[in-house]
C-alpha positions as CSV (number, residue, x, y, z in Angstrom):
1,X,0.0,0.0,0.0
2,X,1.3,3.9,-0.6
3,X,1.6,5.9,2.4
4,X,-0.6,8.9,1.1
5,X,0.5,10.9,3.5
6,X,4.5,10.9,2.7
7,X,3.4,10.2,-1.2
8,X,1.8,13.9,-1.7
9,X,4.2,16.9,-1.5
10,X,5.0,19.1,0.8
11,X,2.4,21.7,-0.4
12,X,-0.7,19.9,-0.3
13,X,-0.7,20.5,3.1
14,X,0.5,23.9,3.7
15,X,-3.2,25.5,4.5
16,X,-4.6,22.5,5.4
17,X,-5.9,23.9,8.5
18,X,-7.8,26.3,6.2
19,X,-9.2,23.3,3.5
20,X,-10.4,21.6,6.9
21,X,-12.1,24.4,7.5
22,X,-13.8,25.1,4.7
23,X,-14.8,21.5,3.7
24,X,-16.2,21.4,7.0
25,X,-17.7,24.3,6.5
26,X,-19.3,23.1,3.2
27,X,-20.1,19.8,5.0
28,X,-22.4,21.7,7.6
29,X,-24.1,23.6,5.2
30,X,-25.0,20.5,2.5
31,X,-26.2,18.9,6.0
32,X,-28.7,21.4,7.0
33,X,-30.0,21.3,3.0
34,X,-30.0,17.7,4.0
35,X,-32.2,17.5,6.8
36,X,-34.9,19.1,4.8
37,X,-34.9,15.8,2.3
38,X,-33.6,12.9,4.6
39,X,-34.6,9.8,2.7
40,X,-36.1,7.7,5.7
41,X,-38.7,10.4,6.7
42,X,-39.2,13.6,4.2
43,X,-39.2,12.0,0.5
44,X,-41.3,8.8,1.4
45,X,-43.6,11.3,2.5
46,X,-43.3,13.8,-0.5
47,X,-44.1,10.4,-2.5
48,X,-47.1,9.7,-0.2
49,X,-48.6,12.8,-0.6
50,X,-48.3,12.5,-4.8
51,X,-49.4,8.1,-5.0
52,X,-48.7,6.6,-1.8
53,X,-48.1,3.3,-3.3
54,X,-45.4,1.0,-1.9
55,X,-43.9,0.7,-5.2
56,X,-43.1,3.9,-5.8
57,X,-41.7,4.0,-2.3
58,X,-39.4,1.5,-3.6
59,X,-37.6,3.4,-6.2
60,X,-36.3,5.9,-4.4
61,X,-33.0,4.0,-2.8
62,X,-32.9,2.3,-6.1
63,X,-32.6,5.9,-8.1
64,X,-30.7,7.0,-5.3
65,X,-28.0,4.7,-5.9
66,X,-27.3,4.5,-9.3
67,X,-27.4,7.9,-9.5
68,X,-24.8,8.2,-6.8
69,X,-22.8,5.5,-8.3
70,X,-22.9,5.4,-12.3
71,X,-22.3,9.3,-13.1
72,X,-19.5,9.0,-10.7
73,X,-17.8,6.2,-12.9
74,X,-17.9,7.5,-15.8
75,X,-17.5,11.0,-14.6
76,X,-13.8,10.0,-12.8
77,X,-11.6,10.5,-15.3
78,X,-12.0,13.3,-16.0
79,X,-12.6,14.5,-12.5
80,X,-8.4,12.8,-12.1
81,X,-7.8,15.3,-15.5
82,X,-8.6,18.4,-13.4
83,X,-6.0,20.6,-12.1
84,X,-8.3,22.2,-10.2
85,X,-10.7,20.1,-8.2
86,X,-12.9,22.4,-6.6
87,X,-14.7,23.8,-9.8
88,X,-16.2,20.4,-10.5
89,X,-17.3,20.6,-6.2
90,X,-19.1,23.7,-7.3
91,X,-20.5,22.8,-10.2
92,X,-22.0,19.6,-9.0
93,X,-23.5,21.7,-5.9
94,X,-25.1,23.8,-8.5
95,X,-26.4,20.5,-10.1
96,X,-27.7,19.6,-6.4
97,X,-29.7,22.9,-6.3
98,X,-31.4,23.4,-9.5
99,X,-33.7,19.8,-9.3
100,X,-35.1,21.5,-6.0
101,X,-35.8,24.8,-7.0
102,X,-37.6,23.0,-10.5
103,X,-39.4,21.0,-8.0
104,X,-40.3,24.2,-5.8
105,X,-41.7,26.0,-8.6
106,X,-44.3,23.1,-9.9
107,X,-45.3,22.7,-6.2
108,X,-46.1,26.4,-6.0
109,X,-48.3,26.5,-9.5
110,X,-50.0,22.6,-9.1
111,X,-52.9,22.3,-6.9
112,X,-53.7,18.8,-7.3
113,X,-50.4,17.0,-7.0
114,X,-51.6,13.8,-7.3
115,X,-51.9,14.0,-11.4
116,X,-50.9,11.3,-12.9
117,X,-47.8,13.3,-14.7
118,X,-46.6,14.0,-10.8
119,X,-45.0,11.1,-9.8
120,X,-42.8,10.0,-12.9
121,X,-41.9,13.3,-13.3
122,X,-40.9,13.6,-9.4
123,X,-38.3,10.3,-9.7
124,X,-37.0,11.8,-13.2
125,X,-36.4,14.8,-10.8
126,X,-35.2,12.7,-8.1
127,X,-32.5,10.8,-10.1
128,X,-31.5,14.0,-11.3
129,X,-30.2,15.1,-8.4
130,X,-28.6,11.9,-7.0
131,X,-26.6,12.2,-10.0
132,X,-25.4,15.6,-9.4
133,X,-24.6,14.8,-6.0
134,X,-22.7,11.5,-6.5
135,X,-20.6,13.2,-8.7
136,X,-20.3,15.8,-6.0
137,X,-19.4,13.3,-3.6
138,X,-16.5,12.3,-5.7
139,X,-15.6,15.5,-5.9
140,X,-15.4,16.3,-2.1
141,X,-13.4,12.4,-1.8
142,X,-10.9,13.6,-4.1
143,X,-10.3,16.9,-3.0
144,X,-10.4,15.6,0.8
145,X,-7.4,13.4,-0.6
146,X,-5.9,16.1,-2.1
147,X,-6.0,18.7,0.7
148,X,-6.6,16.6,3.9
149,X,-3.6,13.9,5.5
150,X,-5.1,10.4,6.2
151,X,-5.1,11.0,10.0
152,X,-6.9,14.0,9.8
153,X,-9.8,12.7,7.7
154,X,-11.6,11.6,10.5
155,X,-11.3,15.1,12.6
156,X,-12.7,16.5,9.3
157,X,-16.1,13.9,9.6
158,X,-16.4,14.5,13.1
159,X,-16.4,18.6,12.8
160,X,-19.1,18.6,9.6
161,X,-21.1,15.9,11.2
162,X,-21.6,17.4,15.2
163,X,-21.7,21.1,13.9
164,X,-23.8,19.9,10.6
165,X,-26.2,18.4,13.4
166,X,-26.5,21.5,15.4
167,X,-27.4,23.8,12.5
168,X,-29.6,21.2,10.4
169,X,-31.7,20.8,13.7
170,X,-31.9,24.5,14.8
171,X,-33.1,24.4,10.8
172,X,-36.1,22.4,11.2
173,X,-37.1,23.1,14.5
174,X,-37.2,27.0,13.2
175,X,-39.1,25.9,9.9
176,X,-39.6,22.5,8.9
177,X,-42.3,21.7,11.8
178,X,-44.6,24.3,9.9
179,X,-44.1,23.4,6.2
180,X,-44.7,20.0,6.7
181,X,-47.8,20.4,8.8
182,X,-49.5,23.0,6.1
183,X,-53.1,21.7,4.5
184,X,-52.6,19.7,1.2
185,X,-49.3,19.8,1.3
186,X,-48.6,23.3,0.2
187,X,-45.5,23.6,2.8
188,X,-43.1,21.5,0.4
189,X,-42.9,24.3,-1.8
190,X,-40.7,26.3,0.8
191,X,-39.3,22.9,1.5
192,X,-37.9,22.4,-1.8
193,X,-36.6,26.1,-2.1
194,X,-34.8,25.8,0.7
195,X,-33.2,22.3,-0.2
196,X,-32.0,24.3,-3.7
197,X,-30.7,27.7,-1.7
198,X,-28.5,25.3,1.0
199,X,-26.9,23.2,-1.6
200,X,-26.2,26.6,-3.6
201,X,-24.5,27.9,-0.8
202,X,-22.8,25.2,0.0
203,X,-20.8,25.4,-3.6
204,X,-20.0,29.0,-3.4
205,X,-18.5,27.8,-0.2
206,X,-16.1,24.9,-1.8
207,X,-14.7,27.6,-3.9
208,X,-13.0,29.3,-0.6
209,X,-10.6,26.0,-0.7
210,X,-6.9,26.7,-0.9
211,X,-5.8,24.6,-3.9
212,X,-2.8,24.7,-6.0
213,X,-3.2,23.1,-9.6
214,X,-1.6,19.7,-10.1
215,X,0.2,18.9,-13.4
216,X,-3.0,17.9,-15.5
217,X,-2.0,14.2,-17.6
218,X,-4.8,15.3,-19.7
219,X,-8.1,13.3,-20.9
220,X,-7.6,10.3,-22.6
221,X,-10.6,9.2,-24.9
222,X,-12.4,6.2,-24.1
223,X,-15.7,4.2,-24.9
224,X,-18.6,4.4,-22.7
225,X,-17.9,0.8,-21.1
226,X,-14.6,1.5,-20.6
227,X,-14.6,2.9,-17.1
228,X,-17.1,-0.4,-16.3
229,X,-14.4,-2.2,-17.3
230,X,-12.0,-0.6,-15.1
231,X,-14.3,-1.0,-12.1
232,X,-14.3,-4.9,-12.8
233,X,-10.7,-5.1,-13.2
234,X,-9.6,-3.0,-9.8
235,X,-12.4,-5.5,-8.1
236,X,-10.9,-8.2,-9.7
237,X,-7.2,-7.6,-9.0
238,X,-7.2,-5.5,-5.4
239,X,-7.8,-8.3,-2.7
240,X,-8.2,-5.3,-0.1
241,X,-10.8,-3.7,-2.4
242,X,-12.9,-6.5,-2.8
243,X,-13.0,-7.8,0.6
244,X,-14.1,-3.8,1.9
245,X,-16.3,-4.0,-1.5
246,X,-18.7,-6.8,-0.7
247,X,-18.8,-5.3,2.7
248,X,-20.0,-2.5,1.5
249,X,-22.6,-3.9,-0.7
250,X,-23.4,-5.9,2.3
251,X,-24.2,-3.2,4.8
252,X,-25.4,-1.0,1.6
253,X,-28.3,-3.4,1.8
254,X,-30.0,-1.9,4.6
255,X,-30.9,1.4,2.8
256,X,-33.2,-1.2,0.7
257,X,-35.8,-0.3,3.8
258,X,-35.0,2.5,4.4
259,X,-38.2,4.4,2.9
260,X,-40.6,2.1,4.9
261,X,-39.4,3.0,8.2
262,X,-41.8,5.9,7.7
263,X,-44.7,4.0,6.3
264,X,-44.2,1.3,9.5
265,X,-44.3,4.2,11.9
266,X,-47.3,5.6,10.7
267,X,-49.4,2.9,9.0
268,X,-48.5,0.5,11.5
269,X,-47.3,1.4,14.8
270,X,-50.4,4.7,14.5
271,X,-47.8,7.8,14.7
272,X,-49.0,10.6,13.2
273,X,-47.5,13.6,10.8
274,X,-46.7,15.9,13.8
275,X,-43.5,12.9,14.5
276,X,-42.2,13.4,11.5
277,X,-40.3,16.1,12.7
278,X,-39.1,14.1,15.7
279,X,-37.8,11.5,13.6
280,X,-35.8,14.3,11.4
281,X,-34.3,15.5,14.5
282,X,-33.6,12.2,16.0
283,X,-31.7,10.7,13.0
284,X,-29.6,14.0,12.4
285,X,-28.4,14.4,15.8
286,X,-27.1,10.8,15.6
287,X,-25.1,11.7,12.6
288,X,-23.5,14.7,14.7
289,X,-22.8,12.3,17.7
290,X,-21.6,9.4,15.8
291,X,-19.1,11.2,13.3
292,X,-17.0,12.2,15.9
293,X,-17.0,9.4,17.6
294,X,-16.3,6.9,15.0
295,X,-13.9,9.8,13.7
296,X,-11.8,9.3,16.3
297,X,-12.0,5.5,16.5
298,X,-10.7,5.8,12.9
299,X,-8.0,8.4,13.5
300,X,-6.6,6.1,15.9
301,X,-7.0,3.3,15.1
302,X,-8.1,3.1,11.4
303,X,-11.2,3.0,9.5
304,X,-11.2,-0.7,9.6
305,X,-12.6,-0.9,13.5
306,X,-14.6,2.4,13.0
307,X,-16.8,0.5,10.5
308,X,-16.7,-3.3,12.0
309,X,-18.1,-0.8,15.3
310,X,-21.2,1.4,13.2
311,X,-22.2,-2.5,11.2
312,X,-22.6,-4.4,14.3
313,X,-24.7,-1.3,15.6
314,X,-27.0,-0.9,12.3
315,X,-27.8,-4.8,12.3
316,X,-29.8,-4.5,15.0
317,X,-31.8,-1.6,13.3
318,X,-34.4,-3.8,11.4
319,X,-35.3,-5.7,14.9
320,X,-35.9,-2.7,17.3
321,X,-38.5,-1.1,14.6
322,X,-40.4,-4.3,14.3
323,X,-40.5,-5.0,18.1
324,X,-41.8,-1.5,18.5
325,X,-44.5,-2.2,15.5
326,X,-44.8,-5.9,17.5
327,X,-47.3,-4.7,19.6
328,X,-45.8,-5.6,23.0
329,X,-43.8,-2.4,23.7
330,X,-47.1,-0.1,25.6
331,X,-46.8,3.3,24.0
332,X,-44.7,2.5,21.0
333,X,-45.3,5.3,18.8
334,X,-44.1,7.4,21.3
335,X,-40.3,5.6,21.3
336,X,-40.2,4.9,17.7
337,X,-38.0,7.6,17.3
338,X,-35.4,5.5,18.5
339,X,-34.9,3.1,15.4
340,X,-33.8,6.7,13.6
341,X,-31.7,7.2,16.5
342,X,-29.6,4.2,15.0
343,X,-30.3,5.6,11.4
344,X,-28.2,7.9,11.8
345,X,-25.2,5.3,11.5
346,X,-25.7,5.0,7.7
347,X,-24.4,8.1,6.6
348,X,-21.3,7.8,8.8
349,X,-20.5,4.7,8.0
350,X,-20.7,5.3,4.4
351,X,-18.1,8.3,4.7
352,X,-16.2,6.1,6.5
353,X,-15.8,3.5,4.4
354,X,-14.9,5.6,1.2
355,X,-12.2,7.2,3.7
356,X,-10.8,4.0,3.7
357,X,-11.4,3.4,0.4
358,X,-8.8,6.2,0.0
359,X,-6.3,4.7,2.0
360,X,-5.9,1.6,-0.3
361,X,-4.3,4.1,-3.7
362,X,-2.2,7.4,-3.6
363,X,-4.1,10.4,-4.6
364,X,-3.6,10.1,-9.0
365,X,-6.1,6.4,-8.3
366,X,-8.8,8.1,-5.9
367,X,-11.5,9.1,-8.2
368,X,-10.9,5.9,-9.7
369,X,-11.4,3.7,-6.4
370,X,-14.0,6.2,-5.3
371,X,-16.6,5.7,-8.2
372,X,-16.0,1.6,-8.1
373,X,-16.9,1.7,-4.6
374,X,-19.7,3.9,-5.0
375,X,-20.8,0.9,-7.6
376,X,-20.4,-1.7,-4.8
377,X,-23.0,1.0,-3.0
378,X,-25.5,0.9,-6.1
379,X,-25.2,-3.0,-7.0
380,X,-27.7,-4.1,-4.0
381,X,-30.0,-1.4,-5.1
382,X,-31.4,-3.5,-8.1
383,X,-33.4,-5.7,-5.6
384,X,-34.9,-2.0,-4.5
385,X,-38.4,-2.3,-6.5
386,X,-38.6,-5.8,-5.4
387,X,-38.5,-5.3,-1.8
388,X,-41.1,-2.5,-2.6
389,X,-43.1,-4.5,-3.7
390,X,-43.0,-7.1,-1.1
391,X,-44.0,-4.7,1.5
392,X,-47.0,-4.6,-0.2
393,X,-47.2,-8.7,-0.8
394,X,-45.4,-10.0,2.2
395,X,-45.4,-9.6,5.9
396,X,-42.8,-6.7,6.3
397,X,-41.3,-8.6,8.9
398,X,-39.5,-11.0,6.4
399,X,-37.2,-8.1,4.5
400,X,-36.5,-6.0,7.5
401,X,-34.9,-9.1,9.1
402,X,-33.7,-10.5,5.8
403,X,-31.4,-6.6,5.5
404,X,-30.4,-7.0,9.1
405,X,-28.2,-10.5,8.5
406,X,-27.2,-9.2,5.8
407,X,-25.6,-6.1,7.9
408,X,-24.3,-8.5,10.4
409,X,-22.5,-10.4,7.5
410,X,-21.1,-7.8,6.4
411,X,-19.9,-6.8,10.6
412,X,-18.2,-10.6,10.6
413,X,-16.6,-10.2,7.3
414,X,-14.8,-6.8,8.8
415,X,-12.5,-9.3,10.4
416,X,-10.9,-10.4,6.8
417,X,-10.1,-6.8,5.7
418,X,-6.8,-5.4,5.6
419,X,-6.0,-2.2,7.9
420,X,-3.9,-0.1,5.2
421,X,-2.5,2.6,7.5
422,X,-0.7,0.2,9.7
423,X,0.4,-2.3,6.6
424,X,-1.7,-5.2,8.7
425,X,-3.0,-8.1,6.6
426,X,-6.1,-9.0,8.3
């Protein structure tokens, strides 16, 4: 393995107190867009309010995904042929915004959004902007290579995730509580807005990094399969890439419920609109007490234990919401807030992985090993309409258990990946 840290010049880290500060920074301020579109509470909602239909439900992780992973791929070539990498970080940000303030504007003018138009268009919309912002995501991977030394990475999670916490809950509390809770759903119209301002913002702010241009080696030409084929073959060949890989897809699995968290809480357990909010607040708090926590774990003592640590916790996720929906816990719909309590894990984790993820290749190989893990992400997703579907067919029971050994899998096989940073063969 390359020690990234002695592999990068000297001047890649002359202001990188200043680039931690303004990715985290940027972090914060993508978080409290975030909050206003979490995917386990606000969208499964937004697509209740247009069909309600469990299939529908179920193409949101899948749209998600390949949006976050497929772009990405193809797009990292030519994010590596940059000199520059924080003009593609703003660009992508811009990408980010302009889906929301689209979707803003047809909220305002429709009156009836439940046409029959509504709801393709909406996922069109949707995919849209998971594309911008996997290819964002790379962006903010690479540059964090660039800028940021391996030991510091974590530091850098833990800052955007507590204060990114603070903010995106002093966000809803202040306005998201009264959108939601307007008649016929007229409040998503200010949602949406704001979801399109915040991720503006946040790529004005990515253009305040302190970056000196790297000798460009230029685009090469290539056919479209071409960086597929690339994917395969670093899959194929890097041992330590695979094994944290099929993790990956393993715990990557458990988003395949994620939309019907919401729909369990309210259709079965009997909560109501007005804990919405509480759920919001809930998971994102999580996120600002796990980052630095497993932050530090994986400053110390590498990503490796960080992540064997967040999988063993989000296993258990799938089995506290159906006990509360069991019917044996008295007052359940006032504790189900817990199961987004451990929700909160999934973002973490998935940072934390594609931080290691940068620790297996120096810096010229990250957007490269970046977008083929994001593909080990998006590969589970193809099973996302099915398990839709079956929430519809099927007692739910069976796939929230089903994603839950299939977390704690993924936990056990943590044990047979390598620990790059301290050049330990697992």
């Amino acid at each position: 393995m390359e020690d990234e840290a002695h592999s990068q010049p000297p001047q890649q880290f002359r202001h990188e107190n200043w680039n931690l500060f303004v990715l985290a920074l940027q972090s914060v301020v993508l978080r409290v867009g975030w909050i206003f579109k979490t995917e386990s509470v606000i969208m499964p909602y937004v697509v209740d309010a247009i069909s309600g239909s469990g299939w529908m439900r179920g193409w949101l992780p899948i749209l998600s995904r390949i949006g976050q992973s497929v772009p990405p791929l193809i797009y990292a070539e030519r994010l590596r042929s940059h000199s520059i990498k924080k003009y593609p970080l703003f660009l992508t940000a811009v990408g980010m915004a302009v889906p929301f303030l689209i979707l803003s504007v047809l909220w305002w003018r429709l009156e009836d959004r439940q046409v029959a138009w509504m709801g393709p268009l909406f996922l069109v919309i949707y995919f849209i902007f998971f594309s911008a912002t996997g290819v964002n995501q790379l962006a903010f991977g690479t540059i964090q290579g660039k800028l940021v030394r391996p030991n510091r990475r974590g530091a850098l999670l833990g800052i955007g995730g507590i204060l990114g916490s603070i903010f995106a809950v002093i966000a809803a509390l202040t306005w998201l509580q009264d959108w939601i809770s307007m008649p016929n759903y007229d409040g998503f119209t200010w949602v949406f807005l704001f979801n399109g301002v915040a991720f503006l913002v946040a790529g004005l702010v990515s253009l305040c990094c302190s970056e000196h241009a790297e000798e460009s080696s230029g685009l090469t030409s290539y056919k479209m399969i071409e960086p597929f084929a690339n994917a395969w073959t670093v899959f194929r060949t890097d041992q330590a890439f695979r094994r944290a890989g099929i993790v990956a897809m393993l715990f990557i699995s458990s988003l395949l419920v994620f939309p019907h968290y919401q729909w369990l809480g309210m259709n079965v357990i009997g909560t109501s609109s007005n804990d919405l909010i509480v759920w919001v607040i809930a998971q994102n708090i999580s996120v600002g007490i796990y980052s630095p926590l497993l932050g530090a774990v994986a400053d110390r003592f590498g990503n490796r234990l960080a992540i064997r640590i967040g999988l063993f916790a989000v296993s258990f996720t799938p089995v506290i919401a159906i006990l509360f929906a069991s019917g044996y816990f008295p007052d359940a719909e006032k504790w189900y807030w817990m199961t987004f309590v451990l929700l909160g894990l999934t973002p973490v984790l998935m940072r934390t992985i594609l931080n290691y993820t940068l620790e297996l290749v120096g810096p010229d190989r990250h957007p490269q090993y970046l977008s083929t893990m994001r593909i080990c992400f998006a590969i589970p997703f193809v099973f996302s309409p099915l398990v839709g579907a079956l929430m519809d067919w099927i007692p739910y029971e069976i796939p929230f258990i089903g994603v839950g050994l299939l977390v704690l899998t993924g936990a056990l096989m943590t044990f047979r990946m390598s620990e790059p940073r301290f050049s330990d063969d697992a």
